[in-house]
C-alpha positions in Angstrom: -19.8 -38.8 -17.8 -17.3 -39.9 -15.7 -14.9 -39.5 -18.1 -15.6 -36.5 -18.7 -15.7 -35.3 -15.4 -11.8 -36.9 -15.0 -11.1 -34.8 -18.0 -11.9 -31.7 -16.8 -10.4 -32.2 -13.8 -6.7 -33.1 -15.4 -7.2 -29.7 -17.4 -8.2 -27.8 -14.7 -5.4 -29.0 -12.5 -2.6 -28.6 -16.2 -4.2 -24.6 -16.1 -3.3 -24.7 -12.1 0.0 -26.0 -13.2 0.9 -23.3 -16.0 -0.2 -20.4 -13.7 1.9 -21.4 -10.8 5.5 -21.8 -13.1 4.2 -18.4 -14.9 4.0 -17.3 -11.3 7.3 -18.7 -10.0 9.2 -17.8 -13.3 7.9 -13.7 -12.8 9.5 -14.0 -9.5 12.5 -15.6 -9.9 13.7 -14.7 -13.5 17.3 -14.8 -13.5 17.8 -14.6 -9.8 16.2 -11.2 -9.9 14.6 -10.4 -6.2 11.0 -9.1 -6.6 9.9 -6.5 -4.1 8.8 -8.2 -0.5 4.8 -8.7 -0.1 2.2 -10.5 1.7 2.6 -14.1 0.8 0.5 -16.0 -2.1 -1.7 -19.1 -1.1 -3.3 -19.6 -4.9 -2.6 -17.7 -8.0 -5.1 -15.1 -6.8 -4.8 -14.6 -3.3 -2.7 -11.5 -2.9 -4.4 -9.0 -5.7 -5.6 -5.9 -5.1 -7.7 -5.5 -1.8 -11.4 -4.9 -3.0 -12.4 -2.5 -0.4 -10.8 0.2 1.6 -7.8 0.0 -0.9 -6.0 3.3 -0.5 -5.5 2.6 3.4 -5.1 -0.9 2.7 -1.7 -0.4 0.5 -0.6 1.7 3.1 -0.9 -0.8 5.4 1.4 -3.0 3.4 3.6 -0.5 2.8 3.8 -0.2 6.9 4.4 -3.8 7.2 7.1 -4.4 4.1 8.4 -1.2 3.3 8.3 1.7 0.3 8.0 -1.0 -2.7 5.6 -3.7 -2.3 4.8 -6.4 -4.8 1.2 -8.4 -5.0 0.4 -11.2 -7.7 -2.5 -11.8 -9.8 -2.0 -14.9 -11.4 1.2 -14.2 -13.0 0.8 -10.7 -12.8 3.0 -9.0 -10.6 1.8 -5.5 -9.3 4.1 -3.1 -7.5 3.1 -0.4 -5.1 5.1 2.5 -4.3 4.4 3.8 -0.7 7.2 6.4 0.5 8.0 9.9 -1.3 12.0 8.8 -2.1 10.6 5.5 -3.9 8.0 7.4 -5.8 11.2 10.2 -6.5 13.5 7.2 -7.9 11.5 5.5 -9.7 8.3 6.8 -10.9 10.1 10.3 -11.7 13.8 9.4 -12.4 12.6 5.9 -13.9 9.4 7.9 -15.7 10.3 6.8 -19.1 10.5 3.0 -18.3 6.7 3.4 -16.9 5.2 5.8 -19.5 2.8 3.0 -20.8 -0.4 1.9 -19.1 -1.4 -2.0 -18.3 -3.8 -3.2 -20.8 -7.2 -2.5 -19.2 -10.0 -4.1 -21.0 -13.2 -2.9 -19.1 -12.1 0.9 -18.7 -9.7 1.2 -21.7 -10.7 -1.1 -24.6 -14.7 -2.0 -23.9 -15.6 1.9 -22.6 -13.6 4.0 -24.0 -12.2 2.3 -27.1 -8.8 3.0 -26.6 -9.1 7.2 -27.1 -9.1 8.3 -23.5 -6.0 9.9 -22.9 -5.9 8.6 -19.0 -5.8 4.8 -20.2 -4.0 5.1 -23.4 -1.3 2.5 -23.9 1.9 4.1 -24.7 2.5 4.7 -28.7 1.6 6.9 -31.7 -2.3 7.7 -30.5 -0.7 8.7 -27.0 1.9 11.1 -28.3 -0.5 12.3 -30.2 -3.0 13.2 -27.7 -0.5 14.3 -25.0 0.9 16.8 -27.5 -2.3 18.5 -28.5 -3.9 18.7 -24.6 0.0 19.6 -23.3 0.5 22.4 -26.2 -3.1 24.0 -25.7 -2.7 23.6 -21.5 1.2 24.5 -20.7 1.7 27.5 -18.4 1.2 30.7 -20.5 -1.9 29.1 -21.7 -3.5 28.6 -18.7 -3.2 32.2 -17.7 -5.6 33.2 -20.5 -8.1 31.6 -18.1 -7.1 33.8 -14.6 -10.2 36.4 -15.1 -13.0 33.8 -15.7 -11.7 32.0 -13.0 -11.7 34.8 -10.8 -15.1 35.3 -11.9 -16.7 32.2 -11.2 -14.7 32.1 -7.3 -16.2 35.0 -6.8 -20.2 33.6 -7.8 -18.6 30.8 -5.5 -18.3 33.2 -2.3 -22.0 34.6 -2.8 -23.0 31.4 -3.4 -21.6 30.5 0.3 -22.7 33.3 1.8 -26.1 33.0 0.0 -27.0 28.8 1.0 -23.6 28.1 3.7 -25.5 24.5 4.1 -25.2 23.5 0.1 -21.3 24.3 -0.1 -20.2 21.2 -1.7 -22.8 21.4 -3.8 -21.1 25.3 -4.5 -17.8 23.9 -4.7 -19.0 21.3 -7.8 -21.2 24.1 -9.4 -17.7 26.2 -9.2 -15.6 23.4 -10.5 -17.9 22.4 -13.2 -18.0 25.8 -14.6 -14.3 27.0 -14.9 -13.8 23.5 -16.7 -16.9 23.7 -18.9 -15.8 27.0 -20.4 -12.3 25.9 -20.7 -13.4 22.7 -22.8 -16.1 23.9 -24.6 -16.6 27.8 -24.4 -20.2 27.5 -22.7 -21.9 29.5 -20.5 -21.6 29.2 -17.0 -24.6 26.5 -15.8 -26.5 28.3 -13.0 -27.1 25.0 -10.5 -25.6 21.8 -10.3 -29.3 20.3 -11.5 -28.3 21.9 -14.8 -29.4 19.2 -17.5 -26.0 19.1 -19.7 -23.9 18.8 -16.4 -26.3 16.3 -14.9 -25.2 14.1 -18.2 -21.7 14.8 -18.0 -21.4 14.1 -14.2 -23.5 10.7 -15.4 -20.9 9.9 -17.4 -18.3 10.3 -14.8 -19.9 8.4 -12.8 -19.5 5.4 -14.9 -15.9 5.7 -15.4 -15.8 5.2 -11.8 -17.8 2.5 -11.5 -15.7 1.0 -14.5 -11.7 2.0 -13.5 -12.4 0.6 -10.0 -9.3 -2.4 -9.9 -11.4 -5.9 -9.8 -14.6 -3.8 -10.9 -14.9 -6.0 -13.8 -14.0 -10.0 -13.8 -13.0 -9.3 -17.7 -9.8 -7.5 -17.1 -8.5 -11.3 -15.0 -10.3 -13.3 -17.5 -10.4 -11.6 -21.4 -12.0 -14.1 -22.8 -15.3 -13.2 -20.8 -15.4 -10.3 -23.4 -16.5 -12.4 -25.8 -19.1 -13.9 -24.4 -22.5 -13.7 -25.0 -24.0 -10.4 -23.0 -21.2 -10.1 -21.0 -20.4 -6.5 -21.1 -23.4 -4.9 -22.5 -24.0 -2.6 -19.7 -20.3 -1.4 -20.8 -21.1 -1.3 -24.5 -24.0 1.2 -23.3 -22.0 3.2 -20.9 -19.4 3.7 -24.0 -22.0 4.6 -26.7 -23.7 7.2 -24.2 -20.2 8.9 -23.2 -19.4 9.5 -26.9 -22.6 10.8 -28.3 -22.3 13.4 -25.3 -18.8 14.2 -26.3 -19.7 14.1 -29.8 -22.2 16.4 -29.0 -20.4 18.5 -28.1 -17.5 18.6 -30.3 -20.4 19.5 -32.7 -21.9 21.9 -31.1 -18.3 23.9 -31.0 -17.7 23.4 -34.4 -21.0 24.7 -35.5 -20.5 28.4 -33.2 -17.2 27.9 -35.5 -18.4 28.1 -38.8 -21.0 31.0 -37.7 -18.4 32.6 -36.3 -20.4 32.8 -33.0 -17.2 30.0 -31.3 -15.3 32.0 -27.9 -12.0 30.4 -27.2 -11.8 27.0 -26.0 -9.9 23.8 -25.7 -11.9 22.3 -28.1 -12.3 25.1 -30.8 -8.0 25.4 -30.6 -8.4 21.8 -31.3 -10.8 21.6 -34.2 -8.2 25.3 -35.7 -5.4 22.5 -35.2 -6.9 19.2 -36.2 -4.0 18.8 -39.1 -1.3 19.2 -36.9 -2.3 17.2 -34.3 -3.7 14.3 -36.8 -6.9 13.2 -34.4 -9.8 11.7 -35.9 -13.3 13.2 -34.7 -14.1 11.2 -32.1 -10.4 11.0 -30.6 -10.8 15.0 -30.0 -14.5 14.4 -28.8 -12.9 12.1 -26.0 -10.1 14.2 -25.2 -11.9 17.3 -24.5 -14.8 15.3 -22.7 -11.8 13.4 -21.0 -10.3 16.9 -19.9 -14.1 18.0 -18.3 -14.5 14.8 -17.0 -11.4 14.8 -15.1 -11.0 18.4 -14.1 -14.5 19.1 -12.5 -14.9 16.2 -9.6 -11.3 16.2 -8.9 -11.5 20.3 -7.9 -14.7 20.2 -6.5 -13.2 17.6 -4.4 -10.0 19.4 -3.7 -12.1 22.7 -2.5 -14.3 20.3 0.0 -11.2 19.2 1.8 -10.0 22.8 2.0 -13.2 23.5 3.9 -12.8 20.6 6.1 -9.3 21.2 7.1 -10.3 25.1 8.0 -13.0 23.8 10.1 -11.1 21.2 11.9 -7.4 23.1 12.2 -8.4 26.5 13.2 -4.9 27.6 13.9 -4.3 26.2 10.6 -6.8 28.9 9.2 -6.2 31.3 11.4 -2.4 31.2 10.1 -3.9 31.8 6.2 -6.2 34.8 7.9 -3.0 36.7 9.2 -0.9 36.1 6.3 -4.1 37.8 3.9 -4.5 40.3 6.5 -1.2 41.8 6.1 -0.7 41.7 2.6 -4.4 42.5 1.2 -6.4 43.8 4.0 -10.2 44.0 4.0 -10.4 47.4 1.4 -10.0 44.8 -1.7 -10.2 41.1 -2.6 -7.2 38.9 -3.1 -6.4 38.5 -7.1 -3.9 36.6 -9.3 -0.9 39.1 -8.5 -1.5 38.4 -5.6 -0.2 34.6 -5.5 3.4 35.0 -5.1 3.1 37.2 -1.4 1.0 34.2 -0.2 3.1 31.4 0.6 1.1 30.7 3.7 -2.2 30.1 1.7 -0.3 28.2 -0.6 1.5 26.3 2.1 -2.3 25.5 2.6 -3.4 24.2 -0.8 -1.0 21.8 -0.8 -1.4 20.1 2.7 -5.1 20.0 1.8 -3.8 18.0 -1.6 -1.4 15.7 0.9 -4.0 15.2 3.7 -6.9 13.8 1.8 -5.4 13.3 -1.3 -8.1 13.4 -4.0 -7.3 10.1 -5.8 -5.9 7.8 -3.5 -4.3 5.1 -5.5 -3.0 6.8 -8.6 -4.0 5.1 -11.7 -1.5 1.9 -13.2 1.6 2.8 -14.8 3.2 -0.7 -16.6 7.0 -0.9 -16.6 8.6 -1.1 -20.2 11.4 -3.1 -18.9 13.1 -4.3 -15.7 13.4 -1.1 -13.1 15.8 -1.8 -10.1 15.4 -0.1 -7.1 17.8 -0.4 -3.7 18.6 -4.2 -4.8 14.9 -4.7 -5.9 13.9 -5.4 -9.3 10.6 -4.6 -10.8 10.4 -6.7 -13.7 9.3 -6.1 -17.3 5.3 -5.8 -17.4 4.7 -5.5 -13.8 1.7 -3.2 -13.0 3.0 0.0 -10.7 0.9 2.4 -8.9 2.5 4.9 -6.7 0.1 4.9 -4.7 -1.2 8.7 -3.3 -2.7 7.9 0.2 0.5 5.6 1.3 2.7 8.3 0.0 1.3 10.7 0.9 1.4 8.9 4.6 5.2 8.6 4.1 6.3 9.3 8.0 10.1 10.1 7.0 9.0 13.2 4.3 5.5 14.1 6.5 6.0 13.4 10.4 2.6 13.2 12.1 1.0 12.8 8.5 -2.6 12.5 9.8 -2.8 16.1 11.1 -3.2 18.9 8.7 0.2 21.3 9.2 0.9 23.7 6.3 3.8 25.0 8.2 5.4 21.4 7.0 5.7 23.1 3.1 7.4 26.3 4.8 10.8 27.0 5.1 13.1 29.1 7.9 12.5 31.9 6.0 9.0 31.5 5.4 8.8 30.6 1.8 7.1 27.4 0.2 9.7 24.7 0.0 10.7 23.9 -3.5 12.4 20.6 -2.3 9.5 18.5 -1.8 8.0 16.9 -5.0 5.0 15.8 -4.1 2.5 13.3 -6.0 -0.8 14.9 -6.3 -1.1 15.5 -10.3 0.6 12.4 -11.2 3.9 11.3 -12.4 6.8 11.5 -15.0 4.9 12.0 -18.5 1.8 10.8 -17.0 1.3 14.1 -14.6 -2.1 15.3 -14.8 -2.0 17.8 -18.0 -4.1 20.2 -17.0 -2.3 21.0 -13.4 -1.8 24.1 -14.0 -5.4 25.3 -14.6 -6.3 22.9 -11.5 -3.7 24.9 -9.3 -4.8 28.1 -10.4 -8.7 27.2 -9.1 -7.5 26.3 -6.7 -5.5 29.1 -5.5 -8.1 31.7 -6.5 -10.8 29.8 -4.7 -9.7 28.8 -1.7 -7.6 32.6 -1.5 -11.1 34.3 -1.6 -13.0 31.7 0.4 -10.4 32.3 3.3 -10.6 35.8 2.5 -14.2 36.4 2.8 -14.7 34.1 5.8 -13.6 32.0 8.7 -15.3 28.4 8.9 -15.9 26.8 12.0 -17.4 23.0 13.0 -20.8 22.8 14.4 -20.7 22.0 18.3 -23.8 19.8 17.7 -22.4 18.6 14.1 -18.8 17.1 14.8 -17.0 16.2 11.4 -16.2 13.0 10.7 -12.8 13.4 8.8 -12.9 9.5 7.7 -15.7 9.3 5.8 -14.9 9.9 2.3 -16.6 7.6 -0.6 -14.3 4.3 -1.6 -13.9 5.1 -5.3 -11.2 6.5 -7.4 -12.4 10.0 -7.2 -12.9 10.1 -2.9 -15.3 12.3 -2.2 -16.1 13.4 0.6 -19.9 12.3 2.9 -21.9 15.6 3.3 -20.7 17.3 6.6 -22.0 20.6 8.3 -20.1 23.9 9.0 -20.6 27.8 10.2 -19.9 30.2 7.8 -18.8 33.5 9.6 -18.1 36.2 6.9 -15.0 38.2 8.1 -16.4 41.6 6.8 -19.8 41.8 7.3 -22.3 40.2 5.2 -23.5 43.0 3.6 -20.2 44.4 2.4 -18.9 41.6 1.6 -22.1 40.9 -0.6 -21.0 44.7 -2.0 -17.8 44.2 -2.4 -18.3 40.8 -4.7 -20.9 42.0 -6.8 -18.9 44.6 -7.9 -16.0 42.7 -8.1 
């Protein structure tokens, strides 16, 4: 036994051995200097942080500057923490960091390699991207402005109707415009709806599952092959695409009795030669598409709420602007947009302030990226990571308070200089930004519209306490809801559109 014991030992310490020159080779290949970081004790020390990661990348960024490099074994993952780095490299560089890292929990064991978000780079990426970019691009999206309008405008009864529930308005909202996007249905009338609560389910495992460190399988593969490891996974995965497939189904079926409306997923069944998907690789990208676009608005709306409450003057600035341009005789519309730079200047500090997904989501470089004397080598992991940038002190002085009037220029106009990070980058930007931006525009015009929101004396909100996941929502907080019309005409005035 002994023997054995010694044994084990001399292997253990050989696997030490081969990680730590794998480790020392990735950081000093060819003389190449890796981005600065926290220092490494043992081949696992300085991963990801587990908890409070957003704010805790940002911290690092603080102490070593814009690009900061971490190890996992030999892993090296970069972060990119100031608005010029994430310019330079992630846009300018985009083609060098087009692929994702190999994800085994989230991308290989859950979703089998179809959804779009964690595809590697290759021929089933290109395909998907062109089929959701072609039926999503600009002119497309319009086609959607008058059921969107619609649904914001159920949104403000709902508000006026049940103030106390308005998250719970904002997801019903955000769930609907997406829904009939994707699939063509019928607007659910509560968010206890039993299709949605199955579709939010399933969200709620890819959460659980794209967490970084979630699963131990994504450090050690071999775990995926072991007996019962990964079952709840294996379930998770089969329950997603039934639902998707269900749906997929379901489209195609109103197809062939000619009963389909137009949707994502009825342009993609029309197109299915073109765009050479199998069945289930269109199930996942139209579920994918839901999945993404109804949390991640829902979200966006909440922190527009939030902000009014806490930055009065803030609001108050959005009031004056729709005052002058619309008055109180109609309700703001689409056409409306381009005289609104204030409440647009308003969207996007909500989208910089609490940005909705903190870290970004891995990009994996394709080769060696260099960067002010920096290199980041070949297979590094990269996030540019949201909260840190979007903290950036040089682009956004003062970046904890909420100031729109930071997106307006001296002659009152949104700047067009500033790219800023909330939909993604290079060819991995979120696809469907433009139907995201144009909920959120008619939304949060018509919420502001209709009424001025105002904390609670006895209910201070807490702006810190968002959930620690992917998607960060926001804990349940309490407002007043004052409409700016009167109740009753504004009730009027909505129902009749």
């Amino acid at each position: 036994m002994s023997a054995i014991y010694a044994a084990g030992v001399v292997v253990f310490v050989v696997v030490l051995a081969v990680f730590y020159q794998k480790t020392s080779l990735a950081s000093g290949r060819s003389g190449i200097l890796i981005p600065p970081g926290p220092p490494a004790h043992w081949f696992w020390s300085n991963a990801l942080p587990s908890v409070n990661i957003a704010r805790s990348l940002a911290d690092l960024v603080r102490e070593y500057g814009p690009i900061v490099s971490l190890r996992q074994g030999s892993q090296v993952i970069v972060v990119i923490g100031s608005v010029e780095a994430a310019t330079e490299i992630m846009e300018k560089e985009g083609g060098s960091l087009v692929d994702r890292p190999r994800s085994i929990a989230a991308g290989e064991m859950l979703s089998k390699g179809m959804r779009i978000l964690m595809a590697r780079s290759g021929d089933r990426f290109r395909r998907l991207r062109k089929a959701v970019h072609t039926h999503l691009q600009p002119k497309v999206a319009e086609a959607y402005q008058d059921m969107q309008r619609e649904n914001a405008i159920i949104f403000i009864l709902d508000m006026l109707n049940d103030p106390k529930s308005h998250q719970q308005h904002a997801q019903r909202y955000a769930a609907s415009v997406i829904l009939r996007v994707t699939y063509g249905k019928s607007v659910p009338t509560a968010n206890t709806d039993p299709e949605l609560v199955r579709i939010q389910k399933v969200m709620e495992h890819f959460q659980v599952v794209m967490r970084p460190g979630a699963f131990l399988v994504d450090r050690v593969p071999l775990l995926r092959y072991w007996p019962g490891y990964g079952k709840q996974i294996s379930e998770w995965h089969h329950e997603e695409l039934e639902l998707y497939r269900h749906q997929l189904r379901r489209v195609e079926s109103e197809m062939n009795q000619n009963k389909a409306g137009p949707s994502f997923t009825r342009t993609l069944l029309e197109n299915a030669k073109e765009h050479q998907l199998s069945k289930d690789e269109m199930s996942y990208l139209a579920g994918s598409l839901f999945g993404a676009g109804s949390d991640t608005t829902a979200v966006a709306i909440t922190v527009a709420i939030m902000a009014a409450a806490c930055y009065p003057a803030a609001q108050a600035k959005v009031h004056e602007e729709l005052d002058a341009v619309i008055g109180s005789g109609r309700a703001p519309t689409f056409k409306d947009s381009s005289s609104l730079p204030q409440l647009h200047a308003f969207v996007l500090e909500t989208l910089r302030w609490k940005p909705v997904i903190r870290i970004g989501f891995p990009h994996r470089a394709s080769k060696d990226v260099f960067w002010q004397g920096y290199c980041i080598p070949e297979g590094a992991i990269v996030y540019g990571c949201h909260w840190a940038i979007s903290r950036d002190p040089v682009a956004f002085p003062d970046p904890e308070t909420f100031d729109p009037q930071r997106w307006i220029d001296s002659e009152g106009r949104v700047k067009d200089n500033i790219k800023f990070i909330a939909y993604g980058f290079g060819r991995r930007v979120c696809p469907g930004l433009h139907l995201a931006n144009q909920s959120l525009y008619i939304s949060i015009a018509l919420l502001l519209w209709s009424f001025r929101i105002a904390q609670r004396p006895d209910a201070p909100i807490n702006v810190h306490a968002f959930l620690d996941a992917v998607i960060a929502r926001a804990a349940p907080f309490e407002i007043d809801v004052i409409p700016r019309i009167g109740a009753a005409k504004l009730k009027e005035m909505m129902t009749h559109g």
